[in-house]
C-alpha positions, 0 to 999 in steps of 0.5 A: 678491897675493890671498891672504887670512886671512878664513875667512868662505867657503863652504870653511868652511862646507862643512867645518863641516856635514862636507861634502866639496868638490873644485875640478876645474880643466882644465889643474893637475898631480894632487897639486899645490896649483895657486896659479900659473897655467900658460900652457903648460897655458892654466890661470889661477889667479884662475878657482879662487876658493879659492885667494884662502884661506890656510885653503886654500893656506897663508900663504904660499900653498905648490904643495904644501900637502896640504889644497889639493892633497886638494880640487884634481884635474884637470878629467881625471878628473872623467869617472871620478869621475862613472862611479864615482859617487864626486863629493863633496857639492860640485863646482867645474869651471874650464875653461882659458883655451881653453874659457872664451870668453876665449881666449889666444894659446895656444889654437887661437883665439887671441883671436878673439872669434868663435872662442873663443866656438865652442870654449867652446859646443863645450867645453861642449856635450861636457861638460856633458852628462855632468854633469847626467846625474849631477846627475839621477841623484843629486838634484843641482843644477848651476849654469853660471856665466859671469863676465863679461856683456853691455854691460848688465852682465847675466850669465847663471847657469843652474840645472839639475837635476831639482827645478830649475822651467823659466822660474824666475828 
């Protein structure tokens, strides 16, 4: 019901400057276009922003559209790509709805609020190592984003990488 025919996105932008991109989303089946949420995977469809493109997923949106499902992969297998050193130009990683802080009646924390906040920390404090590891070694920029933020509506946004400056705001 998102779906748009607007080209003007980073996706386009990406393709015309011949630069490669890849969505890594936890909880999609490899070779599929993942335009519908999965709850028994805990993977929702709205976190992945370019699946809201038809120059992506087609119009209609189809699961099996091979351009989308070429840039799409599951969040599985970014560990070998990194171990490779095969990771394209840019990088786009989902987690699922258990590790994203949110939370679902799915996940081992159920929606205690306490507790999905646990799981994302710790999600992310085994994960994220891996990545800015690679980002050093191939003078890259990491950015954490969350997509929701406190009652002052302040949300966090963190860069990393080794030409990134400490305390820049």
């Amino acid at each position: 019901s998102n779906s748009t025919s607007s080209t003007d996105h980073l996706v386009t932008q990406l393709t015309a400057a011949h630069l490669d991109w890849v969505s890594y989303q936890e909880g999609i089946t490899a070779g599929t276009c993942p335009i519908a949420s999965n709850s028994t995977a805990e993977f929702a469809a709205k976190h992945d922003p370019v699946l809201f493109f038809q120059d992506v997923v087609g119009n209609p949106p189809d699961g099996s559209n091979t351009y989308c499902a070429a840039h799409h992969k599951p969040y599985s297998a970014l560990a070998a790509d990194l171990a490779a050193g095969t990771l394209p130009a840019l990088v786009y990683v989902t987690p699922d709805l258990c590790h994203d802080m949110h939370g679902d009646l799915g996940c081992p924390s159920s929606i205690n609020p306490t507790a999905e906040i646990q799981d994302g920390d710790t999600w992310l404090s085994t994960e994220l190592p891996p990545i800015l590891a690679y980002a050093n070694a191939h003078d890259s920029v990491v950015y954490l984003v969350w997509d929701e933020g406190s009652v002052d509506e302040t949300m966090p946004f963190l860069a990393f990488g080794p030409h990134v400056h400490a305390g820049s705001s």
